[in-house]
N, C-alpha and C positions, 0 to 999 in steps of 0.2 A: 423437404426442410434441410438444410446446411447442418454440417454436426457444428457443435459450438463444443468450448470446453468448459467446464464447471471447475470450481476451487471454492470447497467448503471449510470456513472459518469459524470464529467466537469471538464473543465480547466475553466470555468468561475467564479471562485470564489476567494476572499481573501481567502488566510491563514493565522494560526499562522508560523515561520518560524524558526529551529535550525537547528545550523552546527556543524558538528564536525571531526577531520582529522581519525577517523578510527582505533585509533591505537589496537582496540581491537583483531583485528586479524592480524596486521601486521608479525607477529611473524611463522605466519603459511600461507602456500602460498594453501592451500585446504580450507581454512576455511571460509564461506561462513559470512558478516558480518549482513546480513541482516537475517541469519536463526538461529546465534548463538547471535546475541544482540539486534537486534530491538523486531522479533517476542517473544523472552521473554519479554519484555516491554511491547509491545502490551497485552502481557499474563495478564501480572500482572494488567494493565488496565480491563482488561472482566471479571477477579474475581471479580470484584466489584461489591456489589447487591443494591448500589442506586439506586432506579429506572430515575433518572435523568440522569445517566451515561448507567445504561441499554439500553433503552429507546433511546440513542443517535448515530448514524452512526457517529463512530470517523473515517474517512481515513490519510492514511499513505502515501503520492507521496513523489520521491527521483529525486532527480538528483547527478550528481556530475558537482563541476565548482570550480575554482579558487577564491583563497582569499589573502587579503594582509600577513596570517600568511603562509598558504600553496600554491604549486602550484595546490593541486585536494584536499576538503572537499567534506565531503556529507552533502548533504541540505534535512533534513525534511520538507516539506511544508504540516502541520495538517491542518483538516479542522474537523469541523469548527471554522474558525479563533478566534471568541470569545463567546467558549460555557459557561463564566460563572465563577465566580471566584472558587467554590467550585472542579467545573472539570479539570479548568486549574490547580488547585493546586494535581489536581491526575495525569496529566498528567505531570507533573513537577515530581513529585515522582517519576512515572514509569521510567522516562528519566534521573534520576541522577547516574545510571552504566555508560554512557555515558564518558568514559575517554576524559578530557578536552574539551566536551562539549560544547555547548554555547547554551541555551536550551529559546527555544520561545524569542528569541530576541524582535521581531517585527510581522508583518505584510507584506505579500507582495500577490499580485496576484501570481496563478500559471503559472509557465512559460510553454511554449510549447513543453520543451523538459523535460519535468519530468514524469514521469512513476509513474501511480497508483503501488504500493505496498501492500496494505492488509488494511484491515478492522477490526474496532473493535466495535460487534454490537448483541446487545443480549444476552452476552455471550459467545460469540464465536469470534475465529480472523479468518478474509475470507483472506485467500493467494489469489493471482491476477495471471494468467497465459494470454499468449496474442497470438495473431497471428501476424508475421511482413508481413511488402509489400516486396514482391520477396523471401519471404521463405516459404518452403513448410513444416508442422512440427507446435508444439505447444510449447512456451517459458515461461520461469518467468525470472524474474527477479535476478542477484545476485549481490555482492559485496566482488569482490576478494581485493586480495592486491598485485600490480604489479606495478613494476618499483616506489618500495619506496613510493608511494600512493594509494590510493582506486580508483579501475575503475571498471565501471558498465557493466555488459556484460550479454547477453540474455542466458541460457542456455536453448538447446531444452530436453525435455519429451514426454516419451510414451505417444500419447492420449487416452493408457487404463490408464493411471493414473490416468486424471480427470475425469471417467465416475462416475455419481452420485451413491454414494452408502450408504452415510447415512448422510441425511439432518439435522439429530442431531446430529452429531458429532461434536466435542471441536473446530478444527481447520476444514475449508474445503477451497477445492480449484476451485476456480470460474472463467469465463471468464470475463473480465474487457472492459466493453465496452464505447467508447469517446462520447458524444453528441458534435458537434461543434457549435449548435446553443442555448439547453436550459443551465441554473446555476445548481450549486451543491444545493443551496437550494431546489429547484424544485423537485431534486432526492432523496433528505432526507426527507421532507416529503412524498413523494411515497412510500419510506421502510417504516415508518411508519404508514402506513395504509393498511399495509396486510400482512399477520400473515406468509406465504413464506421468506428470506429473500432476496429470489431473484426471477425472473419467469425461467421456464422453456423452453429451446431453443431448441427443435427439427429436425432444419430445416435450419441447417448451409450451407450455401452456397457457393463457389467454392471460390466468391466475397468475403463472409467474412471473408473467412480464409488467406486472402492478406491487413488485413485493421489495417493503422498503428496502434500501442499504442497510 
């Protein structure tokens, strides 16, 4: 078996919260919005060499849901919800390509149907890839543009894709795993105190690869 990497998360936590209707790729019905506008943002987040923003697991969960402007926005839910006025003002910057935007409004817990997205941590942006219940295959995340708004659709990938091959590298792509019972604090301090950015999973099981987002 190929070592893969693990990154364990939570829905148990506040976030910070922006929406925005997508129009950045409305234009092109191929164009992935989450690969041509988020993860450049996130980019432009992990150049940064404060060590306070270094130092810090920013995640990235998406949904998509309705608003009184649109019938379908996509909803960033950052965490951590309030890392601080210096980083929120980085993250504010990275997220102003964001055409008409609405960038960290508020606060909301994370909802049950929002899907971890990527990571920004050390330097590096961790893409999230997952396993669904009743698929057989390994998924990420995209953001097409269909029927006049953005919908969120699971694309499957080779699992020689994600086989680990260089743990220094800029971007990497990691298996995203849910805790249902501990918080997202819990898990950021963990990253924080070992120098891996994630453990080592050798020993995926039949079960695991059936286990929701």
């Amino acid at each position: 078996m190929s070592k893969r990497l693990v990154i364990e998360l939570s829905r148990k936590e506040l976030a910070a919260v922006s929406y925005c209707p997508g129009y950045e790729v409305m234009g092109d019905p191929d164009a992935d919005w989450i690969q041509e506008v988020l993860i450049p943002a996130a980019a432009r987040i992990a150049q940064r060499k404060a060590k306070a923003i270094f130092d810090l697991p920013i995640t990235f969960w998406i949904a998509i849901r309705s608003t009184a402007r649109h019938n379908a926005e996509i909803f960033l839910f950052i965490t951590p919800a309030r890392p601080g006025a210096r980083i929120e003002q980085v993250l504010k910057k990275a997220l102003l390509p964001l055409k008409e935007g609405n960038l960290c409004l508020g606060e909301e817990f994370i909802p049950d149907y929002a899907v971890p997205c990527c990571q920004v941590f050390r330097g590096r942006v961790i893409l999230f890839y997952t396993f669904l219940e009743q698929s057989k295959g390994v998924f990420i995340t995209t953001i097409y543009w269909k029927n006049k708004a953005p919908k969120l659709i699971f694309l499957e990938v080779s699992e020689d894709f994600v086989d680990v091959k260089d743990v220094n590298a800029t971007h990497l792509l990691i298996r995203a795993e849910i805790s249902p019972v501990l918080n997202g604090q819990y898990f950021r301090g963990y990253q924080q105190n070992i120098i891996p950015i994630a453990r080592e999973d050798v020993k995926q099981s039949s079960k695991d690869k059936h286990k929701k987002p």
